[in-house]
PASE-365317 format. One record per residue: x, y, z of N, C-alpha, C, O in turn; residue in three letters. Coordinates in steps of 0.2 Angstrom, whole numbers, plus 2048, in hexadecimal, padded with zeros to 3 digits. Example, Ala and Ser with C-alpha at 12.3 -4.5 7.8 and 13.67 -1.06 7.14 Angstrom:
% residues 2
8427E482783E7EA8278427F08278477EF82Aala8407F58238447FB824840800827843806828ser
END
This chain:
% residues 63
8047FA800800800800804806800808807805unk8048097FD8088137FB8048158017FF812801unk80681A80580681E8088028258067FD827809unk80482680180182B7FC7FB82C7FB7F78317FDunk7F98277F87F38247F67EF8227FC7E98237FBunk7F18208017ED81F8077EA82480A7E582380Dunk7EE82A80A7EE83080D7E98348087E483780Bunk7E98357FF7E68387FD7DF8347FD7DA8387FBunk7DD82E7FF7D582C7FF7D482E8067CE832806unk7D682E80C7D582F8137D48398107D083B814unk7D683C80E7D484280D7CE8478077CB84C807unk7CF8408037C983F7FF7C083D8037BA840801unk7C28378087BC83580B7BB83B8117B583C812unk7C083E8137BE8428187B98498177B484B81Aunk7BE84A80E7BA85080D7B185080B7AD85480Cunk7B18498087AA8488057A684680D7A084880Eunk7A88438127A58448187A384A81B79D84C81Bunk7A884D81C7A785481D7A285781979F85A81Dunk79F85981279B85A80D796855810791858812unk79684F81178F84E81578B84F81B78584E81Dunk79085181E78F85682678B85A82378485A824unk78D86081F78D86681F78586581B78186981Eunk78486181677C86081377785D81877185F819unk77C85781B77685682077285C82776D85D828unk77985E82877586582F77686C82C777870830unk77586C82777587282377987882477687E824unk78087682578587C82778588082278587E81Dunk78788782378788C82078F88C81F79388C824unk79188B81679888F81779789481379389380Eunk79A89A81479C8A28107A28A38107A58A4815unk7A58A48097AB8A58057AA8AC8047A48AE801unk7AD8B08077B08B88047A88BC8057A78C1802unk7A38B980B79E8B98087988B98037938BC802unk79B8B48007968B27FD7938AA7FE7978A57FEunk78C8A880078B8A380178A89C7FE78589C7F9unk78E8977FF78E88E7FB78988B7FC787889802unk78488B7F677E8897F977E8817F978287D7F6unk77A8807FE77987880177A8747FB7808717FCunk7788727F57768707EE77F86E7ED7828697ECunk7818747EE78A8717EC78D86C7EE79186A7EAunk78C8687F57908657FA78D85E7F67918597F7unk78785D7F27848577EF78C8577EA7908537EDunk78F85B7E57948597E17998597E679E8577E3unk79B85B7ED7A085B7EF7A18557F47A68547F7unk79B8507F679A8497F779C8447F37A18407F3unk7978467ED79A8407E77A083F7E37A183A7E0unk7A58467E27AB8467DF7B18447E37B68427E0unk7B08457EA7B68437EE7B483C7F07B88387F2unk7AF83C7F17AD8347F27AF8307EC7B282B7EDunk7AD8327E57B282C7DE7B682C7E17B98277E2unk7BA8327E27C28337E17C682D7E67CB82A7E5unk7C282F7EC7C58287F27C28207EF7C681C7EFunk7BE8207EC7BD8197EB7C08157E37C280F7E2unk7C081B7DE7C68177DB7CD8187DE7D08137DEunk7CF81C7E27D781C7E47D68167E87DA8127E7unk7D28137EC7D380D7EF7D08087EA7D18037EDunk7CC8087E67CC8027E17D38017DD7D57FB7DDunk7D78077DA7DC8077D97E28037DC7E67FF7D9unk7E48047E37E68037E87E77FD7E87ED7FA7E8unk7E17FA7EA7DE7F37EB7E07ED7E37E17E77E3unk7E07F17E07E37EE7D87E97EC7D67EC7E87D1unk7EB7EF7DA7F47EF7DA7F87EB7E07FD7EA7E0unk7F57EA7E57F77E67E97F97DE7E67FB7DA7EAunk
END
């Protein structure tokens, strides 16, 4: 197992978790004031969430 790659899925599943915190209890984030509406964190679940599961399909291929 690469180290790397360990580390970039544990940061991938992180952020896509956090992203489903934030939909589920409806946290407010505001950038420069401007506010990220709710609707966003659905693509910011499902793109970090592929990206961790091919990097560990990947992963898992090469062993």
């Amino acid at each position: 197992m690469k180290p790397f790659t360990f580390i970039a899925i544990l940061v991938f599943a992180l952020v896509a978790f956090l992203h489903f915190l934030r939909f589920i209890f409806n946290w407010e984030i505001i950038i420069n004031g401007a506010y990220l509406p709710r609707w966003a964190s659905i693509f910011a679940i499902i793109l970090p969430a592929f990206l961790a599961f091919m990097l560990w399909k990947e992963m898992k291929k090469k062993e």
